[in-house]
Biotite code that builds the C-alpha atoms (Angstrom):
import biotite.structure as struc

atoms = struc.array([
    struc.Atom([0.000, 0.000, 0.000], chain_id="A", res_id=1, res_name="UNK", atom_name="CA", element="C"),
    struc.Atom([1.759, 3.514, -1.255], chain_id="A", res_id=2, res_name="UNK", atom_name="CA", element="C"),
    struc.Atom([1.955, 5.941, 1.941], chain_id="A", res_id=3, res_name="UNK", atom_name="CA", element="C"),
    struc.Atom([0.103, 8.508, -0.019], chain_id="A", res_id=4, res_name="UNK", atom_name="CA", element="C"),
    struc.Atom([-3.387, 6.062, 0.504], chain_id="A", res_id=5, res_name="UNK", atom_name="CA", element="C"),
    struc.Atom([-3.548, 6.486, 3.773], chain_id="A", res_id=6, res_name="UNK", atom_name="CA", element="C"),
    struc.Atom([-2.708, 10.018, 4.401], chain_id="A", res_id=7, res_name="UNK", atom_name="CA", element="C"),
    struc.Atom([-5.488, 12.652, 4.762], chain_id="A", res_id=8, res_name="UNK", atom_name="CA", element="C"),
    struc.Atom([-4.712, 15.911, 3.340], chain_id="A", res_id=9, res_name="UNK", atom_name="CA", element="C"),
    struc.Atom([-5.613, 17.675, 7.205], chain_id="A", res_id=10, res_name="UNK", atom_name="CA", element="C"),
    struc.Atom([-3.520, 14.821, 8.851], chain_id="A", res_id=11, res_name="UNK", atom_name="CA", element="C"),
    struc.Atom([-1.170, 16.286, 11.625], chain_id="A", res_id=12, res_name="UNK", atom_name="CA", element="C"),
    struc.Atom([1.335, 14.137, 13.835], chain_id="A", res_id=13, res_name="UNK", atom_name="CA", element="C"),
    struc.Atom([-0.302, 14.111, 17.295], chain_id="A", res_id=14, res_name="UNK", atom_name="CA", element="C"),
    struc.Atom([1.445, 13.356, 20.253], chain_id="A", res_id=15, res_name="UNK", atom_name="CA", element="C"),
    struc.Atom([-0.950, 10.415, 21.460], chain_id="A", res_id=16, res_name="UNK", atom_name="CA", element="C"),
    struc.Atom([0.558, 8.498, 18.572], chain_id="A", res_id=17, res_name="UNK", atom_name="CA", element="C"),
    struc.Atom([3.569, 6.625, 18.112], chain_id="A", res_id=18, res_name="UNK", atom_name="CA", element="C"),
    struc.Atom([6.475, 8.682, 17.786], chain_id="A", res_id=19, res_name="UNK", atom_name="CA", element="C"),
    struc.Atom([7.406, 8.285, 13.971], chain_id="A", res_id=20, res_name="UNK", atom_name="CA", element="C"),
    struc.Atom([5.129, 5.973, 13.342], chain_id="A", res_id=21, res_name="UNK", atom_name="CA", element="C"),
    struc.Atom([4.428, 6.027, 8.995], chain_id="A", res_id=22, res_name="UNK", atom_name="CA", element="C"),
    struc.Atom([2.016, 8.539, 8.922], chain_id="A", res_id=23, res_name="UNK", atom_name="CA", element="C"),
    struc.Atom([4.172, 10.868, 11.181], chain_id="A", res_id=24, res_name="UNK", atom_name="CA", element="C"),
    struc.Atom([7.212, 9.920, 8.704], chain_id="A", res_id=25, res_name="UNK", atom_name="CA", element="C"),
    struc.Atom([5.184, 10.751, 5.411], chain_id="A", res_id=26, res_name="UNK", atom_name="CA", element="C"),
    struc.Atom([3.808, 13.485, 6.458], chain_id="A", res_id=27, res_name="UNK", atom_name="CA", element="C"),
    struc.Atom([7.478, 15.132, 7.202], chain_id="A", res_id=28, res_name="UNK", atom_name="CA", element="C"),
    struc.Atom([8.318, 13.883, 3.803], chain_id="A", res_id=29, res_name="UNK", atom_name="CA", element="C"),
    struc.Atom([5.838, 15.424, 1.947], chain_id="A", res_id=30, res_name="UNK", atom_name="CA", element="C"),
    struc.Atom([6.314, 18.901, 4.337], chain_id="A", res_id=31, res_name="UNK", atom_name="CA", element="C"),
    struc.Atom([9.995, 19.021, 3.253], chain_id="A", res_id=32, res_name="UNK", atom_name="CA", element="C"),
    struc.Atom([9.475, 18.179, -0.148], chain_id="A", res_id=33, res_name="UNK", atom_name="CA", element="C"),
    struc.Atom([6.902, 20.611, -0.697], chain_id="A", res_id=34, res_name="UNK", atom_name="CA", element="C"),
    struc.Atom([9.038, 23.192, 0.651], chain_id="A", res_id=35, res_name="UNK", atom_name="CA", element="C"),
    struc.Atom([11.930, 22.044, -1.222], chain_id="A", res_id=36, res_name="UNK", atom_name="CA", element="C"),
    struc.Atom([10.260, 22.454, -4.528], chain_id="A", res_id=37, res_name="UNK", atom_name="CA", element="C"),
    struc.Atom([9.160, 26.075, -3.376], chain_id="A", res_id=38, res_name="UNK", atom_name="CA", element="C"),
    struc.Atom([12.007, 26.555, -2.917], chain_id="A", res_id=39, res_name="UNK", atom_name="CA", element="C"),
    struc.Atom([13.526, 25.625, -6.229], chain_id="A", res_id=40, res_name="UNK", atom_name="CA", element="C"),
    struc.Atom([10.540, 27.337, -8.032], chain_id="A", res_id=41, res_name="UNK", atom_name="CA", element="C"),
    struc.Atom([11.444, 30.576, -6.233], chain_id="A", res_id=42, res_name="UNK", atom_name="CA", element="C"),
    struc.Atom([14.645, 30.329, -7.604], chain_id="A", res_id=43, res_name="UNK", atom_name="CA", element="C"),
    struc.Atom([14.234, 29.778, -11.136], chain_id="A", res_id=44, res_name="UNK", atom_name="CA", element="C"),
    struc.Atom([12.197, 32.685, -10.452], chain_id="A", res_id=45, res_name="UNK", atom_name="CA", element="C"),
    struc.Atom([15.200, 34.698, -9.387], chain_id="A", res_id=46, res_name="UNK", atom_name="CA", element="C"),
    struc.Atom([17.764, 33.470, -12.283], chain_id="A", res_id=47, res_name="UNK", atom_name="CA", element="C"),
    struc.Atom([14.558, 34.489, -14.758], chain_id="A", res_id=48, res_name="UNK", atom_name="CA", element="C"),
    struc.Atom([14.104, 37.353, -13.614], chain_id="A", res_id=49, res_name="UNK", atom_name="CA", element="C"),
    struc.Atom([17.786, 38.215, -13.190], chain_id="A", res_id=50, res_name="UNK", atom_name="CA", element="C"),
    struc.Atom([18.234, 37.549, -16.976], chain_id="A", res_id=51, res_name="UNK", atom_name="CA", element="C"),
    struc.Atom([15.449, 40.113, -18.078], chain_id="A", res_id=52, res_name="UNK", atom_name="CA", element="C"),
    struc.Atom([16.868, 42.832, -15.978], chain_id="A", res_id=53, res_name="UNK", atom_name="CA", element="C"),
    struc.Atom([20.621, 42.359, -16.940], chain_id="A", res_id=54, res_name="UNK", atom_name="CA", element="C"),
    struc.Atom([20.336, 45.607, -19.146], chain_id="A", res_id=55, res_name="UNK", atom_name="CA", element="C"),
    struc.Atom([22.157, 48.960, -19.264], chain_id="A", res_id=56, res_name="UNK", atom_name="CA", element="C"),
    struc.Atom([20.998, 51.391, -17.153], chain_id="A", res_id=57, res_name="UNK", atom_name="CA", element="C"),
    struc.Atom([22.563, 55.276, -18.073], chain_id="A", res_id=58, res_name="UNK", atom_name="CA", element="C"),
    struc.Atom([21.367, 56.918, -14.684], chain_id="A", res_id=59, res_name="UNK", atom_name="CA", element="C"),
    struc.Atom([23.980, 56.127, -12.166], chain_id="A", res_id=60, res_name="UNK", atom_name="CA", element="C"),
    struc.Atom([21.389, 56.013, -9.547], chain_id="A", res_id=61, res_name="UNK", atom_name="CA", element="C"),
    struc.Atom([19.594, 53.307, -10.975], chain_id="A", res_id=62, res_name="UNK", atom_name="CA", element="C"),
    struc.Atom([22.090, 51.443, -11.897], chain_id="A", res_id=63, res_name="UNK", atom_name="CA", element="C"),
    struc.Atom([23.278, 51.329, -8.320], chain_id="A", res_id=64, res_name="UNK", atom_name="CA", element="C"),
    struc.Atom([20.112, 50.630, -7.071], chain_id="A", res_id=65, res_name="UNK", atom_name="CA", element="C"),
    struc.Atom([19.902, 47.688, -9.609], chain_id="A", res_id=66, res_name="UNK", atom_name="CA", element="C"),
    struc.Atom([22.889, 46.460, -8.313], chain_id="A", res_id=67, res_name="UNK", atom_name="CA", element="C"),
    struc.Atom([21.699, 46.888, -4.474], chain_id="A", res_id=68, res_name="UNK", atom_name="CA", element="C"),
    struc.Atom([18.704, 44.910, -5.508], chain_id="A", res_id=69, res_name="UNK", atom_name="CA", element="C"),
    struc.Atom([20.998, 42.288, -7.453], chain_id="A", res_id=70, res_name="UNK", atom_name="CA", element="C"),
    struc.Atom([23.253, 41.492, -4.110], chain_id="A", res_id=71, res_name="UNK", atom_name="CA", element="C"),
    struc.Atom([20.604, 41.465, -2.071], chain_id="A", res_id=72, res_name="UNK", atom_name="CA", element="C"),
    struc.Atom([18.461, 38.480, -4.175], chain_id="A", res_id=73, res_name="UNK", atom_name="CA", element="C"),
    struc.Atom([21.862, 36.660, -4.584], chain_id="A", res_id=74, res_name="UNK", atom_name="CA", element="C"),
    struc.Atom([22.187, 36.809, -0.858], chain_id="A", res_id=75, res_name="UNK", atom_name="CA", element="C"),
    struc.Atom([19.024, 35.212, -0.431], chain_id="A", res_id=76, res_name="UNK", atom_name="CA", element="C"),
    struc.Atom([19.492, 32.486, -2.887], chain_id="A", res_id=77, res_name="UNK", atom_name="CA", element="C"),
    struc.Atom([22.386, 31.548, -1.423], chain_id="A", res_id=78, res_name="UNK", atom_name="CA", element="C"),
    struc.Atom([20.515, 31.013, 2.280], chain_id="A", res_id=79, res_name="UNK", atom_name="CA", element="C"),
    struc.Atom([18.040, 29.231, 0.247], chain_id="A", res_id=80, res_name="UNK", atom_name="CA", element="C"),
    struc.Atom([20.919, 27.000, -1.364], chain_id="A", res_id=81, res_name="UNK", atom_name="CA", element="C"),
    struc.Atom([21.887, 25.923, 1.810], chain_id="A", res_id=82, res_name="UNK", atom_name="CA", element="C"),
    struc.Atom([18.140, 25.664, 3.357], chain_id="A", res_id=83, res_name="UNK", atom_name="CA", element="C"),
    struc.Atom([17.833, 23.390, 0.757], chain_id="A", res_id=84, res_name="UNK", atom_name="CA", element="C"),
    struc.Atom([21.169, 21.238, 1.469], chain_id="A", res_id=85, res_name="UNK", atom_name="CA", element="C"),
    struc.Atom([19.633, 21.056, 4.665], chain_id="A", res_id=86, res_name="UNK", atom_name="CA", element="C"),
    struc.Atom([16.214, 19.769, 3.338], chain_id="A", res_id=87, res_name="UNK", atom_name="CA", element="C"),
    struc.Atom([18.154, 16.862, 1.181], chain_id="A", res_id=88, res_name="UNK", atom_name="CA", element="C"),
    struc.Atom([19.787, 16.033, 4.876], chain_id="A", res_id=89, res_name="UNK", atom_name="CA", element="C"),
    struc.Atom([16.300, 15.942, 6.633], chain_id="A", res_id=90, res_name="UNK", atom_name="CA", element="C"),
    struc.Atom([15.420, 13.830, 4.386], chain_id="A", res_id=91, res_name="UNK", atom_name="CA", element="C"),
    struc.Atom([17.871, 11.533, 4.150], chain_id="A", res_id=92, res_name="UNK", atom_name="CA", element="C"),
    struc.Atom([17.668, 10.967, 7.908], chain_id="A", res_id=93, res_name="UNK", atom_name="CA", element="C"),
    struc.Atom([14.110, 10.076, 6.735], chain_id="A", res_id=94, res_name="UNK", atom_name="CA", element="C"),
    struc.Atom([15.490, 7.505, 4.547], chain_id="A", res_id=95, res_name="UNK", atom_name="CA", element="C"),
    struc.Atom([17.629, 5.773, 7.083], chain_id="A", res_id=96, res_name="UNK", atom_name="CA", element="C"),
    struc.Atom([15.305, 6.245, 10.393], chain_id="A", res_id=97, res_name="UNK", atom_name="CA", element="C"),
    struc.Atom([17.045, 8.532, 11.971], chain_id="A", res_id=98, res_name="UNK", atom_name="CA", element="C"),
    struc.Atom([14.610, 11.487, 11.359], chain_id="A", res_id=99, res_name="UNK", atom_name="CA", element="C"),
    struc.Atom([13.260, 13.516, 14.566], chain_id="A", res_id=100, res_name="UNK", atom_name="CA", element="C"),
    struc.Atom([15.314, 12.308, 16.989], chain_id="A", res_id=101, res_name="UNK", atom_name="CA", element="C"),
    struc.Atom([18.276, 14.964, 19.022], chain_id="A", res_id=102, res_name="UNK", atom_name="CA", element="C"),
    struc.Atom([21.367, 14.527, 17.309], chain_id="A", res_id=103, res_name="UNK", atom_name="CA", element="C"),
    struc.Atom([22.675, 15.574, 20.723], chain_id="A", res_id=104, res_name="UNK", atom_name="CA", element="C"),
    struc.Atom([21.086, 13.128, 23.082], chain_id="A", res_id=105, res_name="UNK", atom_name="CA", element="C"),
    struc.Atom([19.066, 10.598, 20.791], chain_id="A", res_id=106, res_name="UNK", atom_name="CA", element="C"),
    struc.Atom([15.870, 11.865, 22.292], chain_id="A", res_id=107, res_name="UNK", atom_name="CA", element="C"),
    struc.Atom([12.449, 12.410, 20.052], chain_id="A", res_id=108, res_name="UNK", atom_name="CA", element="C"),
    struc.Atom([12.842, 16.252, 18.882], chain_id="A", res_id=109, res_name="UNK", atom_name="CA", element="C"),
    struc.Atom([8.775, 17.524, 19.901], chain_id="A", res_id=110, res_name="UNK", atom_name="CA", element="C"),
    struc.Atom([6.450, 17.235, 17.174], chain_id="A", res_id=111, res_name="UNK", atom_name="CA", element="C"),
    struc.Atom([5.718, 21.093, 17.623], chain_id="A", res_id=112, res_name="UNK", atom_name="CA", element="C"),
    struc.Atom([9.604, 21.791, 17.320], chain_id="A", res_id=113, res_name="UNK", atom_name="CA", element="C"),
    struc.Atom([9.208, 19.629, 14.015], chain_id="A", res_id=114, res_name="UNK", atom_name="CA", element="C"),
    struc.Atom([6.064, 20.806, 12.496], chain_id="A", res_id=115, res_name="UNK", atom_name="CA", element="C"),
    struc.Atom([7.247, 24.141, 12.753], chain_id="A", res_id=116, res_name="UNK", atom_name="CA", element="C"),
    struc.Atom([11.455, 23.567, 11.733], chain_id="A", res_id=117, res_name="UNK", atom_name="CA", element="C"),
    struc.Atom([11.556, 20.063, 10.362], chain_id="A", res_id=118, res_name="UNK", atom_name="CA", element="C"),
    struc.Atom([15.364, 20.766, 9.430], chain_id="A", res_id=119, res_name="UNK", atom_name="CA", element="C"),
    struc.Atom([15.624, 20.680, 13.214], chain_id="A", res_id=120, res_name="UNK", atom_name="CA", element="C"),
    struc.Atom([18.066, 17.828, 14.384], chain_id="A", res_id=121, res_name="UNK", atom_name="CA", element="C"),
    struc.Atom([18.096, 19.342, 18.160], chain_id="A", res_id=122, res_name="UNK", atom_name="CA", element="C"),
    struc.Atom([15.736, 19.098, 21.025], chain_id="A", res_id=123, res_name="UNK", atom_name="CA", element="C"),
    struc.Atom([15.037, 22.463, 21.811], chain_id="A", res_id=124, res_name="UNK", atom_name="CA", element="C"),
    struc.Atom([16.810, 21.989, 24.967], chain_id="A", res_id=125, res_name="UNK", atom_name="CA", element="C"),
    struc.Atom([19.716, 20.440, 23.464], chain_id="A", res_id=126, res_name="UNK", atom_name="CA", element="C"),
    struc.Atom([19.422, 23.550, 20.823], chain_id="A", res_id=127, res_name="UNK", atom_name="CA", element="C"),
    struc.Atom([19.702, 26.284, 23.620], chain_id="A", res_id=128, res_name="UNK", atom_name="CA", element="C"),
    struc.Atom([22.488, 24.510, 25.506], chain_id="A", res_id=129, res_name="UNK", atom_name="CA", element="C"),
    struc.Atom([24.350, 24.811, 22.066], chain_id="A", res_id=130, res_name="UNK", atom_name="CA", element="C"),
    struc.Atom([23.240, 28.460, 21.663], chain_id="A", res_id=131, res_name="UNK", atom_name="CA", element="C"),
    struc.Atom([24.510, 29.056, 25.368], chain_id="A", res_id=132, res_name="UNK", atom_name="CA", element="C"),
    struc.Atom([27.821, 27.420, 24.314], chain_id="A", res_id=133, res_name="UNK", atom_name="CA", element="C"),
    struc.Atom([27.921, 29.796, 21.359], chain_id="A", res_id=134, res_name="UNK", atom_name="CA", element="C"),
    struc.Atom([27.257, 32.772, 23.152], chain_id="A", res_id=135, res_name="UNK", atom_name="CA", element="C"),
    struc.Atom([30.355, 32.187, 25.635], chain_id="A", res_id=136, res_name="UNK", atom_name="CA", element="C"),
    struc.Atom([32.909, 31.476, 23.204], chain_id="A", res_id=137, res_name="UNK", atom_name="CA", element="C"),
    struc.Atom([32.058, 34.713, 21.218], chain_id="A", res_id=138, res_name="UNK", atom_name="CA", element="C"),
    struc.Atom([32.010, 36.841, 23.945], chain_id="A", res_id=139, res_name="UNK", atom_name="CA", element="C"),
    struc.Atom([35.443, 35.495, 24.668], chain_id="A", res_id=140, res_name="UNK", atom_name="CA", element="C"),
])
């Protein structure tokens, strides 16, 4: 039976369930891939729309401006880029089981933590300790 026959399209990982039991797992699937190929969309988007506007401006202004606008959408691509490196790693923890659980201490990651970052591979606990950490060693 494909995972896709089971799942309703309101379906949300509750925690009276079994901690990533299938539906749980497909559900994450779907939620990264989905934002995955947003995310890829967006960026043809950008390189489109980056062709078109590759003109000569005369004004100095604008052409500064263009520029401004330029670095700033390559910036962003480039956090997407890596949002998206760490989408292909979410998912391959999918792929071998290892999805949802605290890199950090092996414990089950929340299902709110998840549903709302499900790049997370920290408990949020684990994730503040690590923050904490962070914090002193910058401030050294």
């Amino acid at each position: 039976m494909k995972a896709e026959t089971f799942l309703e399209d309101d379906y949300r990982p509750a925690e009276d369930e079994p901690f990533m039991n299938e539906r749980q797992v497909e559900y994450f699937r779907r939620k990264l891939l989905a934002w995955k190929a947003d995310l890829m969309s967006d960026s043809r988007d950008t390189i489109e729309g980056m062709r078109d506007s590759a003109r000569s401006i005369p004004d100095i202004a604008d052409r500064a401006s263009e520029e401004t606008d330029r670095a700033l959408e390559l910036r962003t691509r480039d956090r997407q880029r890596k949002l998206v490196s760490k989408i292909d790693a979410a998912l391959r923890r999918i792929d071998e089981d290892e999805f949802g659980y605290c890199q950090a201490t092996g414990e089950p990651i929340s299902l709110k933590r998840l549903d709302a970052r499900p790049i997370a591979t920290l408990s949020l606990e684990a994730q503040e300790r690590h923050e904490r950490r962070e914090k002193v060693h910058r401030d050294d």
